[in-house]
PDB file of N, CA, C and O in Angstrom:
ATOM      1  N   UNK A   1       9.381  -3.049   3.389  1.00  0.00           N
ATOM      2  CA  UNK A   1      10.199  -1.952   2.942  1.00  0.00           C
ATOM      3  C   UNK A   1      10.523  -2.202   1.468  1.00  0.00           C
ATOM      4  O   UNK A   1      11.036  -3.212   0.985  1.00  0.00           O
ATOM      5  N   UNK A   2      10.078  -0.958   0.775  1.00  0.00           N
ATOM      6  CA  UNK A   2      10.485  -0.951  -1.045  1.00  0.00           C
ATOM      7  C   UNK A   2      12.129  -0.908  -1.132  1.00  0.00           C
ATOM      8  O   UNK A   2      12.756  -0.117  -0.427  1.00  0.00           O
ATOM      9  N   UNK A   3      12.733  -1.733  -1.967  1.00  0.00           N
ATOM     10  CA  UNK A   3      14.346  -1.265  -1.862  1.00  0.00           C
ATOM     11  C   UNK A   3      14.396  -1.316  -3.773  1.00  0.00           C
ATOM     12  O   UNK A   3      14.056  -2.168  -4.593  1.00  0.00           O
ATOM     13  N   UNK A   4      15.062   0.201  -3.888  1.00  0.00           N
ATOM     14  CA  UNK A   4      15.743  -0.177  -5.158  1.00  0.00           C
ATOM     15  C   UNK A   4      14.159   0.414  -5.824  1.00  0.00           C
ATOM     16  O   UNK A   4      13.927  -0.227  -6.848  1.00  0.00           O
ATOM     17  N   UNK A   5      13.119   1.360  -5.550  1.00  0.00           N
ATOM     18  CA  UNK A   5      12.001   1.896  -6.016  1.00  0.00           C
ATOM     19  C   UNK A   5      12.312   2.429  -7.642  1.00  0.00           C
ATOM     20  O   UNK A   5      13.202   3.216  -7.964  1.00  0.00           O
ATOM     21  N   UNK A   6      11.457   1.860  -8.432  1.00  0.00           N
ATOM     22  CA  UNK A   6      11.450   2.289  -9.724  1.00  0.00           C
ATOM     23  C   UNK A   6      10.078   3.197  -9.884  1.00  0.00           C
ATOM     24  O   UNK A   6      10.367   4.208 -10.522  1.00  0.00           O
ATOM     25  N   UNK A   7       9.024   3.179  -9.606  1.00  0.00           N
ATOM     26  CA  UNK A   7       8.259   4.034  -9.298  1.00  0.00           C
ATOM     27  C   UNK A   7       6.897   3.929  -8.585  1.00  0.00           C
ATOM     28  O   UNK A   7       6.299   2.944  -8.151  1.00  0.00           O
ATOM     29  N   UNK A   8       6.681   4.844  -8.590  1.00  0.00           N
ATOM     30  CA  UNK A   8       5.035   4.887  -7.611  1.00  0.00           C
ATOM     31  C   UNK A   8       4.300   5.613  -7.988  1.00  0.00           C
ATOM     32  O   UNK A   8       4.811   6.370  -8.814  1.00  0.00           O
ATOM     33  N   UNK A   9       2.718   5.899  -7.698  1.00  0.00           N
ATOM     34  CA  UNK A   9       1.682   6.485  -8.003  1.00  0.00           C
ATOM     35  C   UNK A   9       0.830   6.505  -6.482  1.00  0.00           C
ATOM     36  O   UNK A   9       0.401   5.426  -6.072  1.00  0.00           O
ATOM     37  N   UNK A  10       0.638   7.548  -5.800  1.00  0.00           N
ATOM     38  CA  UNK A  10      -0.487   7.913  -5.148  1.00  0.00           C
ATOM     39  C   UNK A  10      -1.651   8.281  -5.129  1.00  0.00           C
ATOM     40  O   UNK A  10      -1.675   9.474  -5.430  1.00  0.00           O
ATOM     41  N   UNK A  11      -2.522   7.941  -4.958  1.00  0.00           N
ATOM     42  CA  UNK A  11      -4.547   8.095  -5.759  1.00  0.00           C
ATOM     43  C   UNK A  11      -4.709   8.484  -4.358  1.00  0.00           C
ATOM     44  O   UNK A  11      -4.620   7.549  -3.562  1.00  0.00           O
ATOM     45  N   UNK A  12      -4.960   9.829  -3.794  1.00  0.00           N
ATOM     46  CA  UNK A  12      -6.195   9.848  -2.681  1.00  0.00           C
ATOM     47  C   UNK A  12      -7.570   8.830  -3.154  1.00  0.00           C
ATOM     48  O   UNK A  12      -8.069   8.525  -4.237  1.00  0.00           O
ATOM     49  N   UNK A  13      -7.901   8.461  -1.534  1.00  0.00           N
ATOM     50  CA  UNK A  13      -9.370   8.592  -2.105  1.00  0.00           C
ATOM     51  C   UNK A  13     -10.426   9.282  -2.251  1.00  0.00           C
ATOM     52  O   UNK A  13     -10.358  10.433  -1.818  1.00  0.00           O
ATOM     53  N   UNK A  14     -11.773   8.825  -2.912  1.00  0.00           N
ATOM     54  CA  UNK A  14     -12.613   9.982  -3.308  1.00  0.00           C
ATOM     55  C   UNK A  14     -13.143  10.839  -1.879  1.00  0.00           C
ATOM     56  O   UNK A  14     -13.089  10.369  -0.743  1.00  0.00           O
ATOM     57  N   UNK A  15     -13.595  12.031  -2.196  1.00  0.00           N
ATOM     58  CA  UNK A  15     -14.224  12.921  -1.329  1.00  0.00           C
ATOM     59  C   UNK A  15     -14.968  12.001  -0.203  1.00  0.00           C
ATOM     60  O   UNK A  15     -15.035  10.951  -0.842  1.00  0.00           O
ATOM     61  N   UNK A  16     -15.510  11.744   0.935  1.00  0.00           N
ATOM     62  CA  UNK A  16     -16.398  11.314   1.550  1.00  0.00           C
ATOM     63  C   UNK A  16     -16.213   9.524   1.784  1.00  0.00           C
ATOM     64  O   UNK A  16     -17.067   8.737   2.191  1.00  0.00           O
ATOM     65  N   UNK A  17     -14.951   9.278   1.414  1.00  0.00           N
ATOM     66  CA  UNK A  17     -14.745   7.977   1.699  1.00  0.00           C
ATOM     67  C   UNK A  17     -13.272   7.574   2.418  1.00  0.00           C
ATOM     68  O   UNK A  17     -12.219   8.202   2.312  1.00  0.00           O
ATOM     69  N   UNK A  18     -13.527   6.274   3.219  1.00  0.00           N
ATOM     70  CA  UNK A  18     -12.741   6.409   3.734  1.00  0.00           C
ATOM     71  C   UNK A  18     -11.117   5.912   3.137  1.00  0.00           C
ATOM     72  O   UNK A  18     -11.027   5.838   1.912  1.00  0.00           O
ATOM     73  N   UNK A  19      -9.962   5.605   3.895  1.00  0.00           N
ATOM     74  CA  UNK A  19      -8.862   5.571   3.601  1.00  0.00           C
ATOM     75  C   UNK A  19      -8.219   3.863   3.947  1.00  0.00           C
ATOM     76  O   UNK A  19      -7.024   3.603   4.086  1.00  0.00           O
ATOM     77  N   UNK A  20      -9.119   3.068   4.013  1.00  0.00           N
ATOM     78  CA  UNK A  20      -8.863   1.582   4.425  1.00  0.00           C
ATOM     79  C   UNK A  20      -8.798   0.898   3.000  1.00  0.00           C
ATOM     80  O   UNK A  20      -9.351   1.209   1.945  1.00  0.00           O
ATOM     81  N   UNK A  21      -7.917  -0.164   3.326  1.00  0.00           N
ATOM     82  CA  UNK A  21      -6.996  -0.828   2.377  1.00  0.00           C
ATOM     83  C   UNK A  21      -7.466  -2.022   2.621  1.00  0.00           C
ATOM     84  O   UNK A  21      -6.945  -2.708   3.500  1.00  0.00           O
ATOM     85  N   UNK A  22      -8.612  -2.510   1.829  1.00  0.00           N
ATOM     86  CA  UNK A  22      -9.389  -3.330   1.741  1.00  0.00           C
ATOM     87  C   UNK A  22      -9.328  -5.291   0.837  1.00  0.00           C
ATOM     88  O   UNK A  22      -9.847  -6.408   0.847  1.00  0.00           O
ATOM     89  N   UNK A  23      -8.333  -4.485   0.242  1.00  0.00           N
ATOM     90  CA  UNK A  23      -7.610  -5.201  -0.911  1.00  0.00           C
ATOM     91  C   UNK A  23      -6.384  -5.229  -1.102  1.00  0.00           C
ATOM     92  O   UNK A  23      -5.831  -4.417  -0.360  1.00  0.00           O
ATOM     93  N   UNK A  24      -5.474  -5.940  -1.936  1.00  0.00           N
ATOM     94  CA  UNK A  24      -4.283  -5.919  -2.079  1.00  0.00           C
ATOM     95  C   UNK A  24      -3.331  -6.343  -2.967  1.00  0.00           C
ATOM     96  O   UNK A  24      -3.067  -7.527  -2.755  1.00  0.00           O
ATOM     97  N   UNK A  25      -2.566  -5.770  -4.072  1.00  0.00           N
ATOM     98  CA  UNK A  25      -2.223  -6.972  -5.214  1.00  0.00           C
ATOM     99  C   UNK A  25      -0.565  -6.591  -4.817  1.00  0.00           C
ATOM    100  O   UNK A  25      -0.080  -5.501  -4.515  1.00  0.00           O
ATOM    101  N   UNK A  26       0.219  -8.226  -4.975  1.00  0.00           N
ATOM    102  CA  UNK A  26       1.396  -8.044  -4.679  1.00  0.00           C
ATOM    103  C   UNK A  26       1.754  -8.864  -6.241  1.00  0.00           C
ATOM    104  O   UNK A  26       1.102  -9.848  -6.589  1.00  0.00           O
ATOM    105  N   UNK A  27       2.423  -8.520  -6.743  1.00  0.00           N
ATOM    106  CA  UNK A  27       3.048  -9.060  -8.568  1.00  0.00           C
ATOM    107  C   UNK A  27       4.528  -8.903  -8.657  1.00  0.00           C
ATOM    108  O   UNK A  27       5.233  -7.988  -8.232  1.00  0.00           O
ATOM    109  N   UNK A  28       4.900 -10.167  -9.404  1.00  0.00           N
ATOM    110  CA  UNK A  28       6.032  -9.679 -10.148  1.00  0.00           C
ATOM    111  C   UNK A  28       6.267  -9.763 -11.395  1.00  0.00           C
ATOM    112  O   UNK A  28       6.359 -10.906 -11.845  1.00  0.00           O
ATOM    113  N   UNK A  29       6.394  -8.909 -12.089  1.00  0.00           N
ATOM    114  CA  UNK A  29       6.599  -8.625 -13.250  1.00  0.00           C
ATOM    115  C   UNK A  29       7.868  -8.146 -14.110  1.00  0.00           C
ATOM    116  O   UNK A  29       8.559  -7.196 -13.745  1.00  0.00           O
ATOM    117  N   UNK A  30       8.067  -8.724 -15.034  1.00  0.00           N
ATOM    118  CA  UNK A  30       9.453  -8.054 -15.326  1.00  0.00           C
ATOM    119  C   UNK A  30      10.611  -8.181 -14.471  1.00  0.00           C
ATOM    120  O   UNK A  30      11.462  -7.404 -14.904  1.00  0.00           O
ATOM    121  N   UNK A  31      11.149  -8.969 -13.181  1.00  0.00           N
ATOM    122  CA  UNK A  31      11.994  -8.743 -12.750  1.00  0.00           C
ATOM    123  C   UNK A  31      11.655  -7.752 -11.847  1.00  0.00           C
ATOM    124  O   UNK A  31      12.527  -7.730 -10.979  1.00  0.00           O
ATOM    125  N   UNK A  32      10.783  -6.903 -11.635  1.00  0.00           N
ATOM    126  CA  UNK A  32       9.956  -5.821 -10.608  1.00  0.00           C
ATOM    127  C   UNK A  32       9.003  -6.166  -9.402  1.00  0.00           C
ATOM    128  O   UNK A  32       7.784  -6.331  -9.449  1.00  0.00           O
ATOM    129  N   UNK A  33       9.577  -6.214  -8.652  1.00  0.00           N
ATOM    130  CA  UNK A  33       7.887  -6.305  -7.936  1.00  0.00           C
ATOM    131  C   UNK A  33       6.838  -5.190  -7.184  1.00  0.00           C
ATOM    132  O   UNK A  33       7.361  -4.557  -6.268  1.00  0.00           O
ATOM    133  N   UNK A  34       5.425  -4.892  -7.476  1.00  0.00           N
ATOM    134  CA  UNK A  34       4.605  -4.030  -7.984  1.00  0.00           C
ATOM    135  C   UNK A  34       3.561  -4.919  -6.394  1.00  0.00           C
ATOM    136  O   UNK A  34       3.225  -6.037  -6.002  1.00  0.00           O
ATOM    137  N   UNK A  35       3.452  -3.441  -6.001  1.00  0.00           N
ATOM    138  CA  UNK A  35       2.252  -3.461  -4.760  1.00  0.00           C
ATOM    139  C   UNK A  35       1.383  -2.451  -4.966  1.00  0.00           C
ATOM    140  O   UNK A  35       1.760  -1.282  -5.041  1.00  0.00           O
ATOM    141  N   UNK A  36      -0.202  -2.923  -5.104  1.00  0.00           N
ATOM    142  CA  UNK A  36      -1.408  -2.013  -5.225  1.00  0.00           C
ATOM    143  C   UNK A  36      -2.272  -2.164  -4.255  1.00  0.00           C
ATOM    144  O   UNK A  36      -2.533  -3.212  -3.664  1.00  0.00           O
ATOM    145  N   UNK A  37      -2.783  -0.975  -4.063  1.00  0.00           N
ATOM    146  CA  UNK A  37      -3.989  -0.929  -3.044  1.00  0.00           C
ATOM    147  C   UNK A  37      -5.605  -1.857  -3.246  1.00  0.00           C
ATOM    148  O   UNK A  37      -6.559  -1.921  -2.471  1.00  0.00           O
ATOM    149  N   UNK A  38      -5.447  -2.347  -4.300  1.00  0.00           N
ATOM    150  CA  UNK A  38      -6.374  -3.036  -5.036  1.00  0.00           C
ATOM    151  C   UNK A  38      -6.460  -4.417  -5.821  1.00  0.00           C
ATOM    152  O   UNK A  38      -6.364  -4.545  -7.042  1.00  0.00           O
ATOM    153  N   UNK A  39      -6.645  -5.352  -4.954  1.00  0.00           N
ATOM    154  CA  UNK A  39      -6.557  -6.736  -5.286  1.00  0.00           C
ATOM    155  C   UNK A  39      -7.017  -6.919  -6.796  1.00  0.00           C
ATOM    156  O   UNK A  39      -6.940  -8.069  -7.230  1.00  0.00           O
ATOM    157  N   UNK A  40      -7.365  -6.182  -7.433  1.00  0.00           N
ATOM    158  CA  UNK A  40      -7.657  -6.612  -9.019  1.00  0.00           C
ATOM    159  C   UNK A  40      -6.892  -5.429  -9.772  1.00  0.00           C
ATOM    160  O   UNK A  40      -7.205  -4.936 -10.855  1.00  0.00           O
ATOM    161  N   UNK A  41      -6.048  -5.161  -9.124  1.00  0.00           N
ATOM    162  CA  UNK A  41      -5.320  -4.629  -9.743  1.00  0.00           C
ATOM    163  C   UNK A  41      -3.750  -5.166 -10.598  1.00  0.00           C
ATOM    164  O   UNK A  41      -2.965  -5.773  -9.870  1.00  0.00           O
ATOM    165  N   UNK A  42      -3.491  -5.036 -11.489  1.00  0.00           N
ATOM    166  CA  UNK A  42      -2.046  -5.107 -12.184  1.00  0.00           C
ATOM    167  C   UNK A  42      -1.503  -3.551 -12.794  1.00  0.00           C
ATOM    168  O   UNK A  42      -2.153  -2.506 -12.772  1.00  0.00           O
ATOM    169  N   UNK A  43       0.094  -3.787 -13.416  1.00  0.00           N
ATOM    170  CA  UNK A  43       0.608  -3.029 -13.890  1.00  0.00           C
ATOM    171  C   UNK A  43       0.108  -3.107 -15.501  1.00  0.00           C
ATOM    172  O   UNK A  43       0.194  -1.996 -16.025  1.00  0.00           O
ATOM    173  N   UNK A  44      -0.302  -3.963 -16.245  1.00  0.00           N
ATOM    174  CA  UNK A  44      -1.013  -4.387 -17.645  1.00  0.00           C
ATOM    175  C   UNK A  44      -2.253  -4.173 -17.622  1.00  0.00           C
ATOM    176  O   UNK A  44      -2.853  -4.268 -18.693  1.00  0.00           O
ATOM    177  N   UNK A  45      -2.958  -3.841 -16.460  1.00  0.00           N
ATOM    178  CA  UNK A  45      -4.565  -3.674 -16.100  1.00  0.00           C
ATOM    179  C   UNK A  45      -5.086  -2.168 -16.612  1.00  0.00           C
ATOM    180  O   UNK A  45      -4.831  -1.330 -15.747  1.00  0.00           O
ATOM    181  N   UNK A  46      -5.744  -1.606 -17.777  1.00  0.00           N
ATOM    182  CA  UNK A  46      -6.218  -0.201 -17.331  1.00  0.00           C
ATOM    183  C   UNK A  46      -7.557  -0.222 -16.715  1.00  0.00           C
ATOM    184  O   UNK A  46      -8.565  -0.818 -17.095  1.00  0.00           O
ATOM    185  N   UNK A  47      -7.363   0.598 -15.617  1.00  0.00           N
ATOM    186  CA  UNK A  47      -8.908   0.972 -14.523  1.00  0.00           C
ATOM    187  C   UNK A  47      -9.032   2.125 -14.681  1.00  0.00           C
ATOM    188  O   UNK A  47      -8.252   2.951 -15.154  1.00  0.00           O
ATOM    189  N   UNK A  48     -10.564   2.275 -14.073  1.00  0.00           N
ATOM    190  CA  UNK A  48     -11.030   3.817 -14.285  1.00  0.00           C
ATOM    191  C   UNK A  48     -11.275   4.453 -13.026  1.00  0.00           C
ATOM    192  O   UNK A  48     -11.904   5.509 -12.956  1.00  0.00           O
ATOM    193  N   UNK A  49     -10.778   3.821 -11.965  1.00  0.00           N
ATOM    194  CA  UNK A  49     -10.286   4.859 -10.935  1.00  0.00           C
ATOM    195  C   UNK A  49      -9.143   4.237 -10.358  1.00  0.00           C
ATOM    196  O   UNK A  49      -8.595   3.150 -10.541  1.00  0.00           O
ATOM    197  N   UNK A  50      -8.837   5.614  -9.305  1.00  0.00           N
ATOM    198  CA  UNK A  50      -7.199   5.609  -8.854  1.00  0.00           C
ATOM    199  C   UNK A  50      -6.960   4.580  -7.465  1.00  0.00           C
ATOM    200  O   UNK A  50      -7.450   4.526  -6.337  1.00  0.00           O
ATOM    201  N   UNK A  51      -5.968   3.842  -8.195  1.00  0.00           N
ATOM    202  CA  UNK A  51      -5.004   2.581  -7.159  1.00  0.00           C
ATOM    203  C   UNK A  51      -3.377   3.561  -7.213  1.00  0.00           C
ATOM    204  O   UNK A  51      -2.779   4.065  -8.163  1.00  0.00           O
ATOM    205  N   UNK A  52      -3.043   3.508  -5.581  1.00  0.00           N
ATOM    206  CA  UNK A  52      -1.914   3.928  -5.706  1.00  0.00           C
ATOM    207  C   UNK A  52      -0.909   2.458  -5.422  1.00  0.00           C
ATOM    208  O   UNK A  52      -1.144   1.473  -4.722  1.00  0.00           O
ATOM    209  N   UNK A  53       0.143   2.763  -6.189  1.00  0.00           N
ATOM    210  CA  UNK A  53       0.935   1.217  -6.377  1.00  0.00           C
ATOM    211  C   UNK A  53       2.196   1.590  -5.995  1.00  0.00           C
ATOM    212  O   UNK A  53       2.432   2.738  -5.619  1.00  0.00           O
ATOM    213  N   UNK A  54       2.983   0.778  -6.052  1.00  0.00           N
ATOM    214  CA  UNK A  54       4.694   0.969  -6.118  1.00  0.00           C
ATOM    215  C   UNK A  54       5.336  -0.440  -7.075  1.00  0.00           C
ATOM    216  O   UNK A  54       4.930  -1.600  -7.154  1.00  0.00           O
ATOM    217  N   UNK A  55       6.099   0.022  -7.498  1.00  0.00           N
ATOM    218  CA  UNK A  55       6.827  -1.006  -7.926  1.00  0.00           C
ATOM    219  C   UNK A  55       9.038  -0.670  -7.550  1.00  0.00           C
ATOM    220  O   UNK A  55       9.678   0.377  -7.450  1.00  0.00           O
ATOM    221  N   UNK A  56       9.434  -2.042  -7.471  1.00  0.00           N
ATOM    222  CA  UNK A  56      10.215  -2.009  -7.163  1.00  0.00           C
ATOM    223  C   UNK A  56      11.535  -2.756  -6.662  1.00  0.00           C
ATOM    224  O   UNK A  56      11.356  -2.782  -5.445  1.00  0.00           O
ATOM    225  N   UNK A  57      12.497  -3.244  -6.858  1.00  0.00           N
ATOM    226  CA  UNK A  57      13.568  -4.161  -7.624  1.00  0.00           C
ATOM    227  C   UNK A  57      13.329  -5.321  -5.881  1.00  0.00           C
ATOM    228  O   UNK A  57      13.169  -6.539  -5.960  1.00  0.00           O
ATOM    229  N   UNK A  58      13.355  -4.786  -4.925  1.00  0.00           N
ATOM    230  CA  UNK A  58      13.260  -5.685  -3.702  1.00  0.00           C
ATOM    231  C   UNK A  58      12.198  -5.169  -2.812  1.00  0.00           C
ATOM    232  O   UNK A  58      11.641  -4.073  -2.867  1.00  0.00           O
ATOM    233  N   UNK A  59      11.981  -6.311  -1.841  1.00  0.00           N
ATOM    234  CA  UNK A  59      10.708  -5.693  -0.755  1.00  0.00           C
ATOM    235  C   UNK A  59      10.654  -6.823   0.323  1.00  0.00           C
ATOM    236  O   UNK A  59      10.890  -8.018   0.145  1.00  0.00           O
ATOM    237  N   UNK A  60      10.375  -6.333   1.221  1.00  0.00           N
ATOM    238  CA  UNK A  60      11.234  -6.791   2.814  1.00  0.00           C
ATOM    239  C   UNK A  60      10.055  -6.434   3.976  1.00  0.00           C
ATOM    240  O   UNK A  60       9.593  -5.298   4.082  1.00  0.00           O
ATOM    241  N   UNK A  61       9.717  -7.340   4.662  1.00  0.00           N
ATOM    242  CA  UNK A  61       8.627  -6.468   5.650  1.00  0.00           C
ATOM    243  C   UNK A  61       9.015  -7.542   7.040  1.00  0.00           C
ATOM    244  O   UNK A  61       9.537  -8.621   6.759  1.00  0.00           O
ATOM    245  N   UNK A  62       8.755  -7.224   8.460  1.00  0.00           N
ATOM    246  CA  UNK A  62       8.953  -7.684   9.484  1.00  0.00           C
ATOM    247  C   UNK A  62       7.529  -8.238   9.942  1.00  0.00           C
ATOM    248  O   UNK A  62       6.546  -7.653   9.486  1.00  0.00           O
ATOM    249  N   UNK A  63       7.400  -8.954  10.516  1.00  0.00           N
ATOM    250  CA  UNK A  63       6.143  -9.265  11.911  1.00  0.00           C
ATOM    251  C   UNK A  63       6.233  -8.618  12.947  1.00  0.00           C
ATOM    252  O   UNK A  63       7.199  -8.661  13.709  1.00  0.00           O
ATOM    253  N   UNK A  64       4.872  -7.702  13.143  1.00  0.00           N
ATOM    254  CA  UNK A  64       5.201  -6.911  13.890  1.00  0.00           C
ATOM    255  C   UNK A  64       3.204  -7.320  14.764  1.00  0.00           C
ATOM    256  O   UNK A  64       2.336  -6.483  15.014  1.00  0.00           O
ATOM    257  N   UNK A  65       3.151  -8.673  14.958  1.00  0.00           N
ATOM    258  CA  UNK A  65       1.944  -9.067  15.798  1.00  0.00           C
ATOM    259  C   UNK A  65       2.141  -8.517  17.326  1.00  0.00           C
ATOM    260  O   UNK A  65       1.197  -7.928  17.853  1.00  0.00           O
ATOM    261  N   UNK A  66       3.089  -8.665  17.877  1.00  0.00           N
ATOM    262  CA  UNK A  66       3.316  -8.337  19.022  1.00  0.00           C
ATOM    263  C   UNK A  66       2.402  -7.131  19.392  1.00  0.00           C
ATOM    264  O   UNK A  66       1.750  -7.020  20.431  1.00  0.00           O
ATOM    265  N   UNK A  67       2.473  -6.201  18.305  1.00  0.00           N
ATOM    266  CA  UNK A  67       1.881  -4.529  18.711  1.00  0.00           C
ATOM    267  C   UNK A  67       0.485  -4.710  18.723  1.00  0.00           C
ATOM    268  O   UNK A  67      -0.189  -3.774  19.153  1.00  0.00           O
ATOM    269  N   UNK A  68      -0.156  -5.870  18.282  1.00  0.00           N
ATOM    270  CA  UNK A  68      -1.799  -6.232  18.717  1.00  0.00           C
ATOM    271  C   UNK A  68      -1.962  -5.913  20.179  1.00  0.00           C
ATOM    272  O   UNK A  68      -1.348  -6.444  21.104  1.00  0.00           O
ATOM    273  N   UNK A  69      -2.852  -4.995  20.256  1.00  0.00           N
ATOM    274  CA  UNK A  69      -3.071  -5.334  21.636  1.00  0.00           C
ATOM    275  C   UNK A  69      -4.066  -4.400  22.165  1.00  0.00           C
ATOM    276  O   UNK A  69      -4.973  -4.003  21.434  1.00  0.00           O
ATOM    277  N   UNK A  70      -3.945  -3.959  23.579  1.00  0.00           N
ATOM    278  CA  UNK A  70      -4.832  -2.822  24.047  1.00  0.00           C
ATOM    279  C   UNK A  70      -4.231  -1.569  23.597  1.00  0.00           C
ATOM    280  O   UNK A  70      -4.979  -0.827  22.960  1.00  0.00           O
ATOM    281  N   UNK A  71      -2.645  -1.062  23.864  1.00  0.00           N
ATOM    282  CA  UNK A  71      -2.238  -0.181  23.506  1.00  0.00           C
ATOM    283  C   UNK A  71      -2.464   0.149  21.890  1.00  0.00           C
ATOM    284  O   UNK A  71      -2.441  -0.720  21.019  1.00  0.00           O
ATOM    285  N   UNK A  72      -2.749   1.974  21.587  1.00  0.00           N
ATOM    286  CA  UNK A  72      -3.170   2.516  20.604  1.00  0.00           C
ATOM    287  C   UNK A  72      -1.753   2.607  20.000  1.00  0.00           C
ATOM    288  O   UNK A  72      -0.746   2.739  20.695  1.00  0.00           O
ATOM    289  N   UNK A  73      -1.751   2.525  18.607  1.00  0.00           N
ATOM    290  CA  UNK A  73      -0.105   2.648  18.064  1.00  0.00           C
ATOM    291  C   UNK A  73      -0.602   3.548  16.902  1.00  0.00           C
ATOM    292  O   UNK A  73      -0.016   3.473  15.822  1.00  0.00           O
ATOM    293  N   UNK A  74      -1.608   4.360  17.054  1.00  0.00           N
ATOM    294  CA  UNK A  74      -2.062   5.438  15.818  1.00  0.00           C
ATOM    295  C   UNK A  74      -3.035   6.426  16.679  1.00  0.00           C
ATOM    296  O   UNK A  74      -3.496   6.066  17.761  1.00  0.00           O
ATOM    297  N   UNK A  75      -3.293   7.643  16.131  1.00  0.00           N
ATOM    298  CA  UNK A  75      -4.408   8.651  16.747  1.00  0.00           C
ATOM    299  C   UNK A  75      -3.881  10.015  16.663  1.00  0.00           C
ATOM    300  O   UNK A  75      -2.865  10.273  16.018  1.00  0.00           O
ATOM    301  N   UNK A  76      -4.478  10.788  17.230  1.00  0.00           N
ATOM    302  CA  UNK A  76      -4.200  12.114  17.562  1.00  0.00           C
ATOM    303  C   UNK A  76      -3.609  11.994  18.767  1.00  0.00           C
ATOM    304  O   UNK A  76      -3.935  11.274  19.711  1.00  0.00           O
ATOM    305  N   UNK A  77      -2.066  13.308  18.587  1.00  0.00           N
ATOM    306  CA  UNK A  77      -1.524  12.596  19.666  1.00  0.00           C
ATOM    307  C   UNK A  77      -1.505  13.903  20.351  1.00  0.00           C
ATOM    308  O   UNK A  77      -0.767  14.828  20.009  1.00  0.00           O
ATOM    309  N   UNK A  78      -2.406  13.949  21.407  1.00  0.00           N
ATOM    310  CA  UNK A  78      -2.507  15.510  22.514  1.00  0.00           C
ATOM    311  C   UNK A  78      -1.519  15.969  23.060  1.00  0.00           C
ATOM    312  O   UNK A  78      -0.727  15.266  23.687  1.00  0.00           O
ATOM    313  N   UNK A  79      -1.362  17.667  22.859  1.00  0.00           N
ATOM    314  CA  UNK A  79      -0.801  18.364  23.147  1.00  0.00           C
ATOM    315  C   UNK A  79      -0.882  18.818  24.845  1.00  0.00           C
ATOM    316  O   UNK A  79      -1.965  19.227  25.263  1.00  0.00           O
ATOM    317  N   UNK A  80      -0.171  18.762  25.411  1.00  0.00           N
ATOM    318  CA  UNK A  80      -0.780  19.359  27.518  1.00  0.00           C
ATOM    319  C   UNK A  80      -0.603  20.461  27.388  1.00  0.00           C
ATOM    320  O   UNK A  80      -0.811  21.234  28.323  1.00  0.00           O
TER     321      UNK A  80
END
């Protein structure tokens, strides 16, 4: 969880590709800390295509292994 968000940027990805998060850059900079979809990515880095990032004063996340399993915890969820 971002706490205290100073800003963000969202990049779809391109036409015909998929949406998996393959990579990952976690930084701190400035007193900020900055999460990108793209392990070679930084906030000092210019690239020529789109990483969506966040940056932001705190950041907090749980273990949540337990939800491994057979049960689906994503999908289309049918209407009866």
């Amino acid at each position: 969880m971002f706490e205290g968000v100073k800003q963000f940027h969202i990049s779809p990805p391109p036409e015909h590709s998929d949406s998996v998060i393959y990579g990952a850059s976690l930084l701190i900079e400035d007193e900020l800390i900055y999460w990108g979809d793209d392990s070679s990515w930084s906030p000092k880095k210019n690239i020529d295509y789109g990483v969506s990032w966040i940056s932001s004063k705190r950041l907090r996340w749980r273990d949540v292994s337990s939800w491994i399993g057979e049960k689906m915890r994503y999908g289309v969820i049918s209407e009866d």
